[in-house]
C-alpha positions in Angstrom: -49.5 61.7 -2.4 -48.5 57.9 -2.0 -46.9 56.5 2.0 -45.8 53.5 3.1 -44.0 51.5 5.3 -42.0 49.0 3.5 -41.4 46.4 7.8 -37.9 45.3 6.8 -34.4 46.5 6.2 -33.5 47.3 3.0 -31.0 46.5 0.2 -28.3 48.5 -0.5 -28.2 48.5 -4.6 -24.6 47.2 -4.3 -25.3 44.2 -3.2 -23.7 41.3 -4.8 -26.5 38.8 -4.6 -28.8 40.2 -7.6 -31.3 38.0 -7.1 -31.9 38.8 -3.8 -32.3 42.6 -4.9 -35.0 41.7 -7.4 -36.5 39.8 -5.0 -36.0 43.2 -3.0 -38.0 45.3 -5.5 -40.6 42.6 -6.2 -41.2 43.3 -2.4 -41.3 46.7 -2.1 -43.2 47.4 -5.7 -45.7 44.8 -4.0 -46.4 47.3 -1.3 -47.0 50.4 -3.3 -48.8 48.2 -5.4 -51.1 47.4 -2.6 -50.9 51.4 -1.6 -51.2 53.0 -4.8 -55.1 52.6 -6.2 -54.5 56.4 -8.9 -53.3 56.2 -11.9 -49.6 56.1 -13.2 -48.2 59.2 -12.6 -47.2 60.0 -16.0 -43.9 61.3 -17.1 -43.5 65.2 -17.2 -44.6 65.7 -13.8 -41.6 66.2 -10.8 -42.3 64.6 -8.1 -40.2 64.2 -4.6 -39.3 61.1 -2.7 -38.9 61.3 0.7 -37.4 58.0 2.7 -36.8 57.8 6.8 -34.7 54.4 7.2 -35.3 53.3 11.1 -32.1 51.1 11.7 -30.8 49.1 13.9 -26.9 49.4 15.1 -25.8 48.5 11.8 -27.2 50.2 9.2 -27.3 50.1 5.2 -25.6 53.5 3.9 -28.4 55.4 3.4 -27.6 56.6 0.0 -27.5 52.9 -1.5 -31.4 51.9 0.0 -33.2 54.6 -2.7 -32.4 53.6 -5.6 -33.6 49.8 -5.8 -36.9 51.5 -3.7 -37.1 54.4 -6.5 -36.8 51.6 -9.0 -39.7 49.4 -7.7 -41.9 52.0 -8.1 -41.7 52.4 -11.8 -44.6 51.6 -13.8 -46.4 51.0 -10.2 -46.6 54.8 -9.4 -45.2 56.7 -12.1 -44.3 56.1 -15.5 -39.7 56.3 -15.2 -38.0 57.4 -12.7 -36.3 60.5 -14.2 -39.7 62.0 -12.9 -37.9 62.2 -9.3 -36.2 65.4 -9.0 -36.2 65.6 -5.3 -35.0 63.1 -2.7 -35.0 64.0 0.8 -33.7 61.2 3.0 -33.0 60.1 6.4 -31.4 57.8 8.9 -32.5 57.3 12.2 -31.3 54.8 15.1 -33.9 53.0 16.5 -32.2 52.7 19.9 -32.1 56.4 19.9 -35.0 58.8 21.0 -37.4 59.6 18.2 -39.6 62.1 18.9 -42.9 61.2 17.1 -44.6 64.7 17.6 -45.4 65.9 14.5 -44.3 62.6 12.7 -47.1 61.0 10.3 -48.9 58.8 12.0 -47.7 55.5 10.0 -44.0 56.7 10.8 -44.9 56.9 14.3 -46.6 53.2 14.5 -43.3 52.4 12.9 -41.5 54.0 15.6 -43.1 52.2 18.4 -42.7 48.9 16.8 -39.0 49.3 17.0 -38.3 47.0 14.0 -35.9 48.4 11.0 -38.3 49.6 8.2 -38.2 52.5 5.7 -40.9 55.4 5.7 -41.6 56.3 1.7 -43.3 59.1 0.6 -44.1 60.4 -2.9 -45.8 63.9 -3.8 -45.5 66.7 -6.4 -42.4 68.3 -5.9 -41.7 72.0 -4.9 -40.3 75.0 -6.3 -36.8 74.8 -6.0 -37.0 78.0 -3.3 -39.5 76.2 -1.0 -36.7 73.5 -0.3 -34.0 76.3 1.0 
């Protein structure tokens, strides 16, 4: 299992400015990078991404920050991205309560800092029954 916290807000992959969103995945592959020390996952095995986005007022959509963070991971983490089969993710306004019970640890430091950032997380995935 791979986590992270990538201590910015993200990039929707719409954005106009493409050289900004490469510069975006240079970032965020830099992390795992730094996170990841196993080897490539390779392809054949699903795995599941799981994101929390902790935003400010004005948030990204949420379904346009995973793909440019799905993509930075490739050949980082695993081998192509096809490998993801489950994405489980989430939205949450910092000037909202967050209840950190039972959160992991970096998500709750992330919390408490109170600065936009993304939780990642990528593990095996499920069955498909475990999900509903």
């Amino acid at each position: 299992m791979l986590e992270f916290i990538i201590p910015r807000r993200p990039l929707s992959h719409q954005t106009r400015n493409r050289a900004n969103l490469q510069a975006w995945k240079a970032y965020v592959e830099g992390i795992a990078n730094f996170h990841w020390t196993d080897p490539l996952i390779l392809d054949g095995t699903d795995l599941r991404l799981t994101l929390v986005y902790l935003c400010d007022d004005s948030p990204a959509d949420i379904d346009n920050i995973i793909k440019p963070i799905q993509d930075a991971m490739v050949g980082v983490v695993y081998e192509d991205d096809i490998q993801i089969s489950d994405v489980d993710s989430h939205r949450r306004y910092l000037t909202d309560t967050i209840v950190i019970t039972g959160l992991p640890q970096i998500l709750a430091d992330a919390v408490a800092a109170g600065d936009e950032a993304v939780y990642v997380k990528v593990e095996n995935a499920d069955e498909l029954g475990v999900y509903l």
